[in-house]
N, C-alpha and C positions, 0 to 999 in steps of 0.2 A: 308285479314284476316289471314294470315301466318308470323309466326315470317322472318324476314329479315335475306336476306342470308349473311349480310357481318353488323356486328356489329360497327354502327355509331348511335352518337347523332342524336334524332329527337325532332324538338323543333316548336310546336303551341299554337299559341293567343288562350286562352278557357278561357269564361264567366269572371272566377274568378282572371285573369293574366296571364302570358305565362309559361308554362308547357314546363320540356325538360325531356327525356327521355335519360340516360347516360350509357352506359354498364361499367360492369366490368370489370376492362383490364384482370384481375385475372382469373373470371368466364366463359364459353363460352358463357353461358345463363339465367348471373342477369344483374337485370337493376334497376339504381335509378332514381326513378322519384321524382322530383323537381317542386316547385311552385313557381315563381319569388325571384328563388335562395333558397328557403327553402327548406329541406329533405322533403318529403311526405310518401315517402314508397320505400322498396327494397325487390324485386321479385328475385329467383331463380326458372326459370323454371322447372329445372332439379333437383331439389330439396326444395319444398314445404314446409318440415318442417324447414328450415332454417331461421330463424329471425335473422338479423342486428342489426334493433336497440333495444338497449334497452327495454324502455319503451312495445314493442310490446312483448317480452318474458315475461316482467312481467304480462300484460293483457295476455298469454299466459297462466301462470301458476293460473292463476285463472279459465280461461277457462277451462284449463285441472282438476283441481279440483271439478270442476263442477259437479252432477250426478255421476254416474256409472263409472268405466273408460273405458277410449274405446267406450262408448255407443254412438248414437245417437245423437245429439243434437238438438233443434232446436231454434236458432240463428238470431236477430237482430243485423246489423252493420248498426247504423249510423255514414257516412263516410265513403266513396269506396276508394280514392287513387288508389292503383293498384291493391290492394285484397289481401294483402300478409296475413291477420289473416283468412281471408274465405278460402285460399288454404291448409293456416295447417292445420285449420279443417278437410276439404276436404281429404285431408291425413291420419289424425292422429283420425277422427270419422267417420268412415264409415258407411254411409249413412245418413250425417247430412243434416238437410233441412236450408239454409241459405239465408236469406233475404239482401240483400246492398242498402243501401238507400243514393245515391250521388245527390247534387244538381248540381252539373255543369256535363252539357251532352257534351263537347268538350272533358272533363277527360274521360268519362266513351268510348266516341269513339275512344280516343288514346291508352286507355289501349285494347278495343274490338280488335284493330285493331294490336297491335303489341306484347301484353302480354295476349294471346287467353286464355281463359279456358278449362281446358279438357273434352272430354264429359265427359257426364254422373256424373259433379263433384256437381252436387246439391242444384247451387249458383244462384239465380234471382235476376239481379241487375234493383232499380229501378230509373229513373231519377224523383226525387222531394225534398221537404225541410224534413227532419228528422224530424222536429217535427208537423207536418203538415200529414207526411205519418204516424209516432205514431199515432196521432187521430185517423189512419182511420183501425189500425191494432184489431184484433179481443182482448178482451180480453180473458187473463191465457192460452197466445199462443205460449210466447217464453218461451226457457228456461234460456237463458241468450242473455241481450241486452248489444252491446258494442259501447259505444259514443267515437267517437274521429272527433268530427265535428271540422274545423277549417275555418275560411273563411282568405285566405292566411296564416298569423303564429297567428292568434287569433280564438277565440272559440266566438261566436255569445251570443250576450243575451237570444235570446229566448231559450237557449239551457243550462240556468244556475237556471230557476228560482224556488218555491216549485210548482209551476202549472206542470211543465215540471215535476218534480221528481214524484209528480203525476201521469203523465200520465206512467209515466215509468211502476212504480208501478203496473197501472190497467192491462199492457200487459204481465209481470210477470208471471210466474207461480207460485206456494205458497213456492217453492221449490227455486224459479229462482235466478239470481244475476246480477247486474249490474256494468260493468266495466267501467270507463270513465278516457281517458286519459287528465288529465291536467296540465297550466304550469303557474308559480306563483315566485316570490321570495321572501325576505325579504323587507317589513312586514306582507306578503303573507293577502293585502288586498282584494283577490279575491279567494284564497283557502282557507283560514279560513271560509268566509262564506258561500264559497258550501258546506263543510264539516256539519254546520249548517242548511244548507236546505235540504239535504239529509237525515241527522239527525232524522227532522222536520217528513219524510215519512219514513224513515225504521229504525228498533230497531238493527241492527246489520250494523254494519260499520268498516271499515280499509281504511288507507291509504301506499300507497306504495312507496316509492321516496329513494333516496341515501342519506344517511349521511349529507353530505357536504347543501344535498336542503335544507333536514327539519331544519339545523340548521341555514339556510338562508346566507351560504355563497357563495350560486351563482342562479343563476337564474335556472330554470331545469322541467323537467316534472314530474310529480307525480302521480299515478292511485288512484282515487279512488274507494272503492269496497262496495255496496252496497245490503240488502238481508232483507227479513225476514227473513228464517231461518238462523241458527247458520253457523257463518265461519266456516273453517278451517284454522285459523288462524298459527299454527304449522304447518302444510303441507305448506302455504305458506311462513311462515319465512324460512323452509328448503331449499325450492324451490330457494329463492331468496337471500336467503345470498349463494349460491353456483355457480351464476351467476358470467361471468369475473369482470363484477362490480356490486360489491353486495348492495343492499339491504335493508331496513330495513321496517318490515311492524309496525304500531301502529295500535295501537286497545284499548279497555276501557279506563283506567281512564287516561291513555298516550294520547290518541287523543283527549278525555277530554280538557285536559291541555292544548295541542295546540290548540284545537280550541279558547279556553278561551272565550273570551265574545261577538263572532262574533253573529249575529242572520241571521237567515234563510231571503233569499232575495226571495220577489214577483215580478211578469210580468212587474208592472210599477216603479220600483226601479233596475232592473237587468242592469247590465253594460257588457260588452263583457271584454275577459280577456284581461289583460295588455301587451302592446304590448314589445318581451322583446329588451333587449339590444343590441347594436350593435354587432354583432356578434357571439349572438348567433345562435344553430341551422343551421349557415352557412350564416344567414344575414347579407348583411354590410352597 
């Protein structure tokens, strides 16, 4: 249960494909962990608030927007990887209560085993299906849920449809927000209509992606950000157009537009997202 004293790849067969674990030649103690050749996530031990990739800065900065600052939180992640958004918390909201909801228990033993948590960091991670373990969460519990469920480089149906948004919804606080990372490209036939499903259960919505996605010139991840109450739509345009790659959040009658005339998807219509191109994300 102790980080390795001499920084090498560790690579095991778990549930969902083979898992390797890669240090940083740079770092003495980040490590990317990878899922049959895809990014998954990157940990810096020795510095928690550190985010890599993209995408998880910007799920970051809506985090951080979130309530009070500095306060509290308490936190659904479905999708463990190696923890890298439950250790910023961990970090950066002292004394957040955070829940990890990972389907593949060979992940959640490689990261136990070789990317420890520290005590007392206030993170229960659990092995089951994310939306499966939503059913069973109490409702107006979390204060913000973050989806980044992927089953290898694709995001599962049960985890796209208005049931799901649903459920999201009932575990919500009145206050709460929902982040979900997703990836899509032109003619974004599977991000247009979760933008419409979500739509469908909350009055307040944003999207978050780079230039170059929304306008559908490459394949790429995009956050979606869902709420009853009102964004902060300005705090996060600042936030995120200040990032090394910037940015752009839509919201009213702009995300309107893109969504155009997609309609909200149910349980027995849901498709799992499109699997992307060669070479993206680091697949070939």
């Amino acid at each position: 249960m102790s980080q390795p004293t001499e920084a090498v790849p560790v690579t095991r067969a778990v549930d969902s494909g083979t898992a390797r674990l890669l240090p940083d030649v740079d770092e003495k103690r980040a490590w990317l962990l990878t899922l049959d050749g895809a990014p998954q996530s990157y940990v810096d031990l020795d510095d928690p608030a550190h985010l890599e990739f993209e995408y998880v800065r910007r799920i970051a900065h809506v985090l951080d927007t979130t309530g009070e600052e500095g306060a509290p939180l308490a936190v659904v992640h479905l999708g463990g990887g190696a923890l890298t958004l439950p250790r910023y918390l961990a970090a950066t909201r002292t004394g957040a209560v955070q829940d990890v909801v990972e389907a593949d228990p060979g992940i959640i033993a490689l990261v136990a085993e070789h990317l420890p948590l520290p005590d007392g960091a206030g993170i229960a991670v659990h092995h089951a299906d994310a939306r499966q373990w939503l059913a069973t969460a109490p409702a107006g519990s979390a204060d913000a849920i973050v989806g980044d469920v992927f089953g290898g480089a694709r995001i599962p149906a049960h985890v796209t449809s208005a049931e799901y948004a649903r459920e999201v919804a009932r575990v919500l606080r009145p206050e709460g927000v929902y982040a979900a990372n997703l990836a899509d490209g032109a003619p974004f036939s599977f991000l247009r209509p979760q933008l419409a499903t979500f739509a469908a259960v909350f009055p307040e919505l944003a999207l978050i992606a780079e230039p170059a996605v929304l306008r559908g010139r490459r394949f790429g991840n995009a956050v979606l950000v869902a709420s009853y109450a009102p964004l902060d739509v300005a705090a996060l345009a600042r936030r995120t157009a200040g990032d090394a790659f910037p940015a752009r959040v839509e919201h009213g009658p702009a995300l309107l537009r893109f969504t155009g005339r997609a309609e909200a998807v149910r349980d027995d219509a849901a498709q799992p997202s499109p699997r992307p191109p060669e070479g993206t994300f680091g697949i070939g």
